[in-house]
Each structure stands twice: as C-alpha cells, then as structure tokens.
C-alpha positions as CSV (number, residue, x, y, z in Angstrom):
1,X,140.6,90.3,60.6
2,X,143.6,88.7,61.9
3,X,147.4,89.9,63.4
4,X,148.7,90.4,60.2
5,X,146.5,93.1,59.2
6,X,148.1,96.3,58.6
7,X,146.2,98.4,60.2
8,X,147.7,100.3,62.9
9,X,146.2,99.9,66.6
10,X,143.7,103.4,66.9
11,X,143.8,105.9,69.0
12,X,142.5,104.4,72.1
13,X,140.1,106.0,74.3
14,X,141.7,107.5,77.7
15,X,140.2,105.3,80.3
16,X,140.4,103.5,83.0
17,X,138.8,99.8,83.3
18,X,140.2,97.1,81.0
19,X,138.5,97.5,77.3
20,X,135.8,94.7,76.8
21,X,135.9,95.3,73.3
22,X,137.3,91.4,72.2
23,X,134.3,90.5,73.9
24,X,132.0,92.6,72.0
25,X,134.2,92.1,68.7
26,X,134.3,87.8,69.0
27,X,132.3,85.9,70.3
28,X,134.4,82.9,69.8
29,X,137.0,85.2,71.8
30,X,134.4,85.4,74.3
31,X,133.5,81.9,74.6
32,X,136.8,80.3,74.9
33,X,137.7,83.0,77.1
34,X,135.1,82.2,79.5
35,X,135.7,78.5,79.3
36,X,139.8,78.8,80.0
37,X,138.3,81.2,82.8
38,X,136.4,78.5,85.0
39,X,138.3,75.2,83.9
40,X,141.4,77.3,84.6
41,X,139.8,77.6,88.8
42,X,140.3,74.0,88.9
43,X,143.5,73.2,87.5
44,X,145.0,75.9,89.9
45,X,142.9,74.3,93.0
46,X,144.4,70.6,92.3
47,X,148.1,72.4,91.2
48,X,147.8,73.8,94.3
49,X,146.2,70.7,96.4
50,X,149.0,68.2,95.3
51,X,151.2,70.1,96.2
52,X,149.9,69.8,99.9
53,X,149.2,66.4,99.7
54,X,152.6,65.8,98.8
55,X,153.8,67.7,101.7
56,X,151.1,66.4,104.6
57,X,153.4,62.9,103.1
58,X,156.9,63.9,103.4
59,X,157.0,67.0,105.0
60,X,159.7,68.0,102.6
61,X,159.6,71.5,100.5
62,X,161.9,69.8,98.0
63,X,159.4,66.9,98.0
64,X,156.9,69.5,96.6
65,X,159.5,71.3,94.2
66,X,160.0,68.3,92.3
67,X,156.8,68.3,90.7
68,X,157.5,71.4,89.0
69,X,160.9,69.6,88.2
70,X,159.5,66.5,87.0
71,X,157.9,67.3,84.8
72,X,159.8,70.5,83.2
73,X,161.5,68.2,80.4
74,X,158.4,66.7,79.0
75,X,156.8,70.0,79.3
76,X,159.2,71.6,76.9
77,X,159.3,68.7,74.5
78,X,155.4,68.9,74.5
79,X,155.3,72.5,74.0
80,X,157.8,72.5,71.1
81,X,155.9,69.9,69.2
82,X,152.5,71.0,70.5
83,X,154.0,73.9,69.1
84,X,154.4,72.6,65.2
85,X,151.0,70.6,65.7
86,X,149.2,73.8,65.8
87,X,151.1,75.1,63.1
88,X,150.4,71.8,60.9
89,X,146.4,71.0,61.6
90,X,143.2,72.3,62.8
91,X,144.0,74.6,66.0
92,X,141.0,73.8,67.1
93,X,141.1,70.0,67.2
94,X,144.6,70.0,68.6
95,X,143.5,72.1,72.1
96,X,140.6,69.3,71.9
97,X,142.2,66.2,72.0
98,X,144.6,67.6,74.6
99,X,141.7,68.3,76.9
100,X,140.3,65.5,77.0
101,X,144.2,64.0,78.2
102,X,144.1,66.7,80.9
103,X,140.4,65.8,82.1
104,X,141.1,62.1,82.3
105,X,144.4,63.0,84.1
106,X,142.7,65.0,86.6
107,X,140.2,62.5,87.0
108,X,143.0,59.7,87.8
109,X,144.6,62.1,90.4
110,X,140.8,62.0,92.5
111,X,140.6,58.3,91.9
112,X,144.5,57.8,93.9
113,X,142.8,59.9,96.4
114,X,139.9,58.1,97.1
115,X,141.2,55.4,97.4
116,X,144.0,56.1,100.1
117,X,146.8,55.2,98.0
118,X,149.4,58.2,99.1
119,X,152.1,56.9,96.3
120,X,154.4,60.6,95.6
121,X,155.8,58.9,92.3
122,X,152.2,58.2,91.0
123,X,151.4,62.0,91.9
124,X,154.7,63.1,90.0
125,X,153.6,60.6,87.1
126,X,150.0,62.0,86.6
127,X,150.8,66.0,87.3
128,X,153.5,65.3,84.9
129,X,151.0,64.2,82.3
130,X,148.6,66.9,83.3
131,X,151.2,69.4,82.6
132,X,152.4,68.3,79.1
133,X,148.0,68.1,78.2
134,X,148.1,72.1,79.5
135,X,151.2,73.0,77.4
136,X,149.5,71.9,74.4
137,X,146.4,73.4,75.2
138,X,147.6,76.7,75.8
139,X,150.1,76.8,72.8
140,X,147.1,75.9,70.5
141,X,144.4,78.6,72.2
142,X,147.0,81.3,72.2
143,X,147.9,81.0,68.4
144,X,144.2,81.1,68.0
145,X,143.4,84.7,69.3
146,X,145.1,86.6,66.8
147,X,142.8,84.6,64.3
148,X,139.8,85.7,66.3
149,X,140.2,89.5,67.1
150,X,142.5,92.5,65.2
151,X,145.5,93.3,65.7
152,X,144.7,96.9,67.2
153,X,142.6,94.4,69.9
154,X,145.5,92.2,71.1
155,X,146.3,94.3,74.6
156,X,143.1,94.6,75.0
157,X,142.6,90.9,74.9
158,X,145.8,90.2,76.9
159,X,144.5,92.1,79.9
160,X,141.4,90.4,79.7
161,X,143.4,86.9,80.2
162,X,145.2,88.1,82.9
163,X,142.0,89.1,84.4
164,X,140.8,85.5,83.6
165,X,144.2,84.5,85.2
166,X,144.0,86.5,88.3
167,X,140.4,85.0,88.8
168,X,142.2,81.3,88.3
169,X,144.8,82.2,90.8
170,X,142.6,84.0,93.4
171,X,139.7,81.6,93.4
172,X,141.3,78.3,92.9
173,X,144.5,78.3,95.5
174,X,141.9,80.1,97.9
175,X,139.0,77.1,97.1
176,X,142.0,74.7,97.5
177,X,143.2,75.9,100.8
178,X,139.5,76.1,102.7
179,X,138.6,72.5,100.5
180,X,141.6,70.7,102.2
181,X,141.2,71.9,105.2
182,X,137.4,70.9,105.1
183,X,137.0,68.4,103.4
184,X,140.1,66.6,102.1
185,X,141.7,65.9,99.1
186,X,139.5,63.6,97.2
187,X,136.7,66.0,97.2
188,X,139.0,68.9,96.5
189,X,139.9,67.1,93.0
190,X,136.7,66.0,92.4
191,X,135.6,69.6,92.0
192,X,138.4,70.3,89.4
193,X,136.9,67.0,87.2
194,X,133.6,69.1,87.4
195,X,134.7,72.2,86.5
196,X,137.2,71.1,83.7
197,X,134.4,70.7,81.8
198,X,133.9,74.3,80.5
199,X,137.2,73.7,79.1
200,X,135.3,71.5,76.2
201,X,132.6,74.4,76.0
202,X,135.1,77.0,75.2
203,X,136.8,74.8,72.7
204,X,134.2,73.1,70.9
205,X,132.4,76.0,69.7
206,X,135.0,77.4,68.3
207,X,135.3,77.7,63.9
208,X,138.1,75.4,62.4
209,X,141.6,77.8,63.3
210,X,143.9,76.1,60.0
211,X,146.6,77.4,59.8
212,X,147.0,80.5,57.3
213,X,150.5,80.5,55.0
214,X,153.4,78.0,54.5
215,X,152.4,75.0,56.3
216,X,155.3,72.4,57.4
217,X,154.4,68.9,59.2
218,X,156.0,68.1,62.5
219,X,159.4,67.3,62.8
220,X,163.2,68.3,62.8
221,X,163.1,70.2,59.5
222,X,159.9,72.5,61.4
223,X,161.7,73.0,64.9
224,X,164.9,74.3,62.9
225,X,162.5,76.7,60.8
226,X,161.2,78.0,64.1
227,X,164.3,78.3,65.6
228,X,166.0,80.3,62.5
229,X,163.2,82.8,62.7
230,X,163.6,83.2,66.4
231,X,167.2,84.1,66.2
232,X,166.9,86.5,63.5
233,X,163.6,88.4,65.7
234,X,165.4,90.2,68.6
235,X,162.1,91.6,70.0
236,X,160.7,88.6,69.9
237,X,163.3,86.7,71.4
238,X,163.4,89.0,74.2
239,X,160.2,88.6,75.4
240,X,161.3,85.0,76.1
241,X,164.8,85.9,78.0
242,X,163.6,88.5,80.6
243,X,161.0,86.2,81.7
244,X,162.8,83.4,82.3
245,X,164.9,85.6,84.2
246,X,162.0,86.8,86.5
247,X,160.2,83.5,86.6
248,X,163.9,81.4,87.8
249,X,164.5,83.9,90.5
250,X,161.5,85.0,91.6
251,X,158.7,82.5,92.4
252,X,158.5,81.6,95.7
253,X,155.8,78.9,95.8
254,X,157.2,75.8,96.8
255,X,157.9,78.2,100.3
256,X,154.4,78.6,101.0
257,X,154.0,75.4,102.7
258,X,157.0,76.4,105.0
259,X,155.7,79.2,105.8
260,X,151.7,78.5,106.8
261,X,153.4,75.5,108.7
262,X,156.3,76.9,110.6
263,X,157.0,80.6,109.8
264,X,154.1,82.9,109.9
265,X,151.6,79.8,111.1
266,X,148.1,79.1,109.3
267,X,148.6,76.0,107.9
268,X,146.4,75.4,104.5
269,X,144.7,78.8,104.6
270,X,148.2,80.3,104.6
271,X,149.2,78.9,101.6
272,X,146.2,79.6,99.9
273,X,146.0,83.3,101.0
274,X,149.7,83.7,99.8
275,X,148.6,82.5,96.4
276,X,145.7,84.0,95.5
277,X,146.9,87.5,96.5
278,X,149.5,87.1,94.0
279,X,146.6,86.6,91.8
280,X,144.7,89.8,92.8
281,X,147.5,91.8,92.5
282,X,147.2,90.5,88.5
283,X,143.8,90.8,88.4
284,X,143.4,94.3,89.5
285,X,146.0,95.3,87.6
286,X,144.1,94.0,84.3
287,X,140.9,95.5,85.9
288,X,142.3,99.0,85.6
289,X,144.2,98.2,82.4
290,X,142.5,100.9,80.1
291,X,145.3,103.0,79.7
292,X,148.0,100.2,79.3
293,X,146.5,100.1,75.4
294,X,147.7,103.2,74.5
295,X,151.2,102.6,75.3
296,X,153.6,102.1,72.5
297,X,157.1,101.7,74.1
298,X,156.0,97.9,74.7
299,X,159.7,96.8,75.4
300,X,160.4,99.4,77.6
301,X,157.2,98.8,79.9
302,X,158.3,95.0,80.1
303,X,161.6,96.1,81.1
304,X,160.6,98.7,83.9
305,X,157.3,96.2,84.9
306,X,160.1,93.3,85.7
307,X,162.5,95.2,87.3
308,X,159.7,96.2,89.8
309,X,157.9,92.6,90.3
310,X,162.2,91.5,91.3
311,X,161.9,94.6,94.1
312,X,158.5,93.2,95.6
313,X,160.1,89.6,95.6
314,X,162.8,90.9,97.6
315,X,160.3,92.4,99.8
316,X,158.5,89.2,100.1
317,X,161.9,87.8,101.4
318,X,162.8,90.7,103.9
319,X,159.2,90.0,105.5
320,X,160.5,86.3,105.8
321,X,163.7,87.1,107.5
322,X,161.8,89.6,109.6
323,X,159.2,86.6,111.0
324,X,161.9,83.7,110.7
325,X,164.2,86.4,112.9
326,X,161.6,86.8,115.6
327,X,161.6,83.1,116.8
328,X,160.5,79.9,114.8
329,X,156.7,78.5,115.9
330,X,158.2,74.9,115.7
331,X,157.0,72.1,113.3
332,X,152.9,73.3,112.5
333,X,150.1,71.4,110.5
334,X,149.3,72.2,107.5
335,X,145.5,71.5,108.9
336,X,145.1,74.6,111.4
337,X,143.3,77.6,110.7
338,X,144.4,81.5,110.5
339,X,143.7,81.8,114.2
340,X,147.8,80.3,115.1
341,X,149.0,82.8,112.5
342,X,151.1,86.2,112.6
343,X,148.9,88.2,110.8
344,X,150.8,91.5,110.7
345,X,153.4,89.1,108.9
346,X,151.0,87.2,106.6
347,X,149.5,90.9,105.6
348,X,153.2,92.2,104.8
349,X,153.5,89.3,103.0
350,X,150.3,89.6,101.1
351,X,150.7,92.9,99.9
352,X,154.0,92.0,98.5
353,X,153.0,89.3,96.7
354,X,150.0,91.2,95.4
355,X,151.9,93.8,93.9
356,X,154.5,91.3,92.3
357,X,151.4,89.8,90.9
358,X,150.6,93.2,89.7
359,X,154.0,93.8,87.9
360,X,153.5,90.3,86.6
361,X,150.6,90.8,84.6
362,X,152.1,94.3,83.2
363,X,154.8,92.3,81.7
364,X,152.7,90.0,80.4
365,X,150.4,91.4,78.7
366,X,153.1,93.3,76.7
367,X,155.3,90.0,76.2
368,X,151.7,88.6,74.9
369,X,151.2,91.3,72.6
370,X,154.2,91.7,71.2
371,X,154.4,88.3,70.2
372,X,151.2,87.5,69.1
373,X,151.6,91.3,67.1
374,X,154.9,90.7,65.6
375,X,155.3,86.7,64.4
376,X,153.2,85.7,61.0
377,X,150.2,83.4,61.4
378,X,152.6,80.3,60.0
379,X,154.6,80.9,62.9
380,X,152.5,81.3,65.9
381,X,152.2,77.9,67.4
382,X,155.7,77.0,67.2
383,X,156.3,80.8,68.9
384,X,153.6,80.2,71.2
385,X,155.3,76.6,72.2
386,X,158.3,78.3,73.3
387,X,156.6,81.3,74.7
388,X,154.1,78.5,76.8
389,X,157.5,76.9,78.0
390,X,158.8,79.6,79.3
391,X,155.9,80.9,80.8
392,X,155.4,77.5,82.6
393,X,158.7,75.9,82.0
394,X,160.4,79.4,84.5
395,X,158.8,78.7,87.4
396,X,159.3,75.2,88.0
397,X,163.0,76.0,87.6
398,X,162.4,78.4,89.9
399,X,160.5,75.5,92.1
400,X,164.6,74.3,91.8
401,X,166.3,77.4,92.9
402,X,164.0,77.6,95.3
403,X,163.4,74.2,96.6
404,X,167.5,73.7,96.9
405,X,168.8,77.1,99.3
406,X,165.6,75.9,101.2
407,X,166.3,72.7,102.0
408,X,169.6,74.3,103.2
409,X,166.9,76.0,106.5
410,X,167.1,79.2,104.6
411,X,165.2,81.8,103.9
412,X,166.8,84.2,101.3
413,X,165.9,82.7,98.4
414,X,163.0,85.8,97.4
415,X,165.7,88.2,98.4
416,X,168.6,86.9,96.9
417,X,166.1,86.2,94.0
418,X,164.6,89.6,93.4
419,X,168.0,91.3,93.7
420,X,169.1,89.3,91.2
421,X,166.4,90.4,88.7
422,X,166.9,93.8,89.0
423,X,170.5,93.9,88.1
424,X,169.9,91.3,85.4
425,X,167.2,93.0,84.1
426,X,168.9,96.4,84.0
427,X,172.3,94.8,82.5
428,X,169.9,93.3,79.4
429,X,168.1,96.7,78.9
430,X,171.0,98.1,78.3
431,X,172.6,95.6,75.9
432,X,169.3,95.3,73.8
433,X,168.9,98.9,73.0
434,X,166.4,97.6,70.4
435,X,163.6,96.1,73.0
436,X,163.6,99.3,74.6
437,X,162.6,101.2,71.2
438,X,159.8,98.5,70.2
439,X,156.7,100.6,68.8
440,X,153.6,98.9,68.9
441,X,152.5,101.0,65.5
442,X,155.2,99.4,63.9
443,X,155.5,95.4,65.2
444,X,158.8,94.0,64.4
445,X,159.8,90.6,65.3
C-alpha cells in the first residue's frame, strides 16, 4: 500500500502516546527508522562540535555562522538534483552511495583533528560536503516512506521521526557538549565515525524503492516539471513558505556559544543544554502525539503551531536581554562547567527553547504529511528535494540573520525574530484562505 491509495485515513483511536503502528505495519519502516535514529546522534554531536571548534579558533559567532552559510548553495543544488535522482533510479541505492560520502566525510573531519591541524576553511570544505551527502540522503529516505506504510499511517510515522529527531537533538548536542569538555575534539568525532554506521543498516536492508509512474532522467527538462507542478499545488507550496519563514527568523544557534561563554556562563555544557532542550521539547511533543492523528485541518494546525514556536523565540530573546541587562561575565571559556553559570537564566532559557522545539515538531509533522499525502509517487523526490532544502537550507539562513545583528554586540535577534513570525505568519493565513481549509480526508496538492 502506498500514498496514493485512496483510502481515507480511519477513524483513529482517542489516545494519547504517539501510535507505533508504522512500526508494527513495516518493518523496513522500522529498520531504517532505527538506523536514521542512532547515525542521526552523531551527525548532531559533530554539527554541533565544529561548530565549537570553530569558535575555541576565532572566537567569532560569525566565524561559526558561516558554516551554515557555506555550504547553503551546494546544499540546495544537491537537494534539487538529489531530488530528480530519486525520482529517476533505485531510492534505495541513491541514500546508499550518499552515505558512504557522508561517513568518509565525517571520518576526514576526525583525521584534521588528530592531527592538530586547526585550518577553519578545511572545516567549512568538509561540513560543506557532509551537508550536500545528508541532503541527498534525506530527500531519498523521505520519498521512500510513503512506499513503505499507507497513507492513513503518514502522521503517525511523522511523529515517530520527530521522536527519532528529538532523540538526535537531545542526545547528540548533549554528548557533544560533555565529550569536548572531556575529552576533546578528535574523540568527539571519532564517536560520530562509529555510530554512522547504522546509517548503512537502515539502508541496506531495505527492498529496491523504483520509482512508480512517469519516470524523467535528471536534468533541466525534470527541475522545470517539478517546478510547474509546485506552482500549480498551493497547499503544497505552502508548506515550504511558512517554514522558511520560521526557520530565517527564528533559530538562534549560532548564539549559543555567546551565551555559555559570556552571557549566562557554562561554557560547552551551555551550549549543549540549550540544544538539546530544543530537542526535548520535539520529542515530547511526538511522545504524546496520539491525538495529533485525528486532526484534519492540517493547514490550519501548521499555521497556529508556527505562530506559537515565533512567541517562544521571542521569549528566548527577552530572557537574553534580561541576563545581558544585568551585567556582562566578561570574555568566558567555552571549557568551564555549569558551576560559573546563571542558572535561573539558563532554566528560562531552557524552557523556551523546549517549547519552540515543541511547536516545531507540530508543524512538522503536518508539513511532512501533507506533502508526502498530497504529491504522486513520480513526484516525491524532487518535492522532497525542495522540502529537505528548506528544512535545512532555513536555518543556515537563519545562521545569517543571526550571525550579522550579532556581530553588531546585540542581542535582539530571537526577539526581533519571533516577532517577526507571528505577524508574517498571520498576514499569509490570511492571504491563503485555502491552507487553512486543507482536509487530510481529502489531500490536495
């Protein structure tokens, strides 16, 4: 059974824990799943060690901002064409062979730690590559779950990724925090090779995903067939606007540094605890996601779950302003330990975060569904290129926004940010009458 089954989604069970069903229902689902859920630890542990490494060199937020930057052009071209490669050959094979890229990658970023060379440009040069293997990965594995699991299934299996997520992003920026402070980079990548490795497992025992319908090979003629079906599917096309609207002015990241070192104080473990309760705000969220499969008004609940994740942003900032207000610690190290921290701060902060993270995952596992409901098989990797360059492609222009009103000693930017998603937010809902009215019984690009 795949998405483009007819059958409408059943009349879901009232309860309260996210619905294991895909699990039950695939175990291909399950396996991948399982294998995006622990390589996916270590990508976040080394995405979150370089960028410390990259500051404990040049002390310079924007320094760590620009390897979200970098790399955001060759991350859209390799998501558009990873895009039609999944749409042209073997799903399967594609998320392979850009795996293996992303493991040797990861490997190559130990080996400049180990051996001391503390070169930024070759750090930009190999996230960037890591970042256009992981674009291509998760285009391919996305168009591949609609293949695996029925359509009635997909929010469902969209909460369960954000659980998978919220696991990635609580254990791995945590792990990377307590490893660096420990034991260093090089053995703080080192664990990421290791781990990577389920990545294969997950993908290698998975059938042959070929594409099902009209199948067109890579190239000009492809893209422009994508693009005419994305302008003629406002729902669709939605899904893609409001989140680069929330992921540009409200990720805070490239801040955290900042802030463990010289705001609220904590160094490493700052950053770490900043990130990962981001992350268990998501994964909470998808653990008590029962009841989000029985909502229809899809659109609307992106809509409503956006507008709230701007407000905790902004509360993010106020808590900023509030600690920068009270007197700055001086220049910190990124090396010492919760003990030189303002915890009442770093617990305000915390909780906002986590409920952004929260609001996140709403949003995304309607923007999932929707899209993975709505667009034919033929369709789905070239979709699910644009919808991974969004998803990936937002925040490091957000790493931008960011990175530039703070090199300016400021720090509004979450405020300003969040502010600036509600009102953008509500302006589109009103203008696109046709989002709010989307009816999961009745997907419509």
């Amino acid at each position: 059974m795949t998405a483009t089954d007819p059958t409408p989604p059943a009349p879901a069970r009232k309860r309260l824990f996210v619905d294991l069903e895909p699990l039950r229902a695939s175990p291909a689902f399950a396996r991948m799943w399982i294998g995006s859920a622990v390589s996916g630890i270590g990508a976040q542990l080394t995405l979150v060690a370089v960028g410390l490494e990259i500051y404990d060199i040049t002390r310079s937020t924007f320094a760590v901002a620009l390897v979200g930057v970098i790399s955001l052009v060759p991350m859209i071209v390799a998501g558009l064409y990873g895009g039609m490669l999944a749409d042209a050959f073997d799903r399967r094979i594609v998320a392979l062979l850009a795996a293996v890229v992303a493991w040797a990658t990861t490997a190559l970023i130990a080996l400049h730690s180990y051996l001391g060379l503390d070169n930024v440009a070759l750090l930009y040069a190999l996230t960037t590559v890591d970042a256009v293997a992981a674009t291509i990965i998760n285009t391919s594995r996305q168009s591949i779950i609609p293949r695996l699991i029925p359509t009635r299934l997909l929010p469902a299996a969209s909460a369960l990724n954000g659980i998978s997520g919220g696991v990635q992003l609580t254990v791995g920026p945590a792990l990377a925090g307590v490893l660096v402070a420990s034991v260093g980079f090089s053995a703080t990548y080192t664990v990421d090779v290791v781990l990577f490795t389920a990545a294969f497992l997950g993908i290698v025992a998975l059938p042959a995903i070929l594409p099902e319908g009209e199948i067109q090979r890579p190239g000009l003629e492809s893209l422009l067939f994508g693009y005419r079906f994305l302008k003629r599917s406002p729902n669709i096309r939605m899904t893609f606007v409001v989140d680069i609207i929330a992921m540009t002015f409200g990720q805070p990241r490239v801040l955290y540094p900042v802030v463990g070192a010289v705001l609220i104080g904590g160094g490493a473990v700052t950053v770490g605890v900043l990130t990962a309760a981001y992350a268990v705000g998501a994964l909470l969220c998808s653990l008590f996601s029962g009841r989000l499969g029985q909502v229809r008004r899809q659109g609307a609940a992106v809509n409503w779950a956006i507008v709230a994740y701007g407000a905790c942003i902004a509360a993010f900032g106020i808590v900023l302003w509030v600690a920068q207000s009270g007197g700055s610690r001086g220049l910190g190290s990124l090396t010492e330990g919760l003990a030189s921290a303002n915890l009442p701060a770093l617990a305000a902060a915390a909780v906002a975060l986590a409920a952004a993270g929260a609001a996140d995952n709403v949003s995304s596992i309607f923007r999932n569904t929707i899209l993975q409901a709505a667009a034919p098989d033929a369709m789905r990797g070239r979709l699910q290129g644009i919808f991974t360059v969004v998803v990936t492609g937002g925040p490091r222009v957000g790493d931008l926004f960011v990175g530039l009103l703070a090199a300016a000693g400021t720090v509004w930017p979450p405020l300003l940010g969040g502010a600036l998603i509600v009102v953008l937010i509500g302006l589109l809902a009103r203008l696109q009458p046709s989002f709010r009215r989307y009816d999961a019984a009745n997907p419509t690009p």
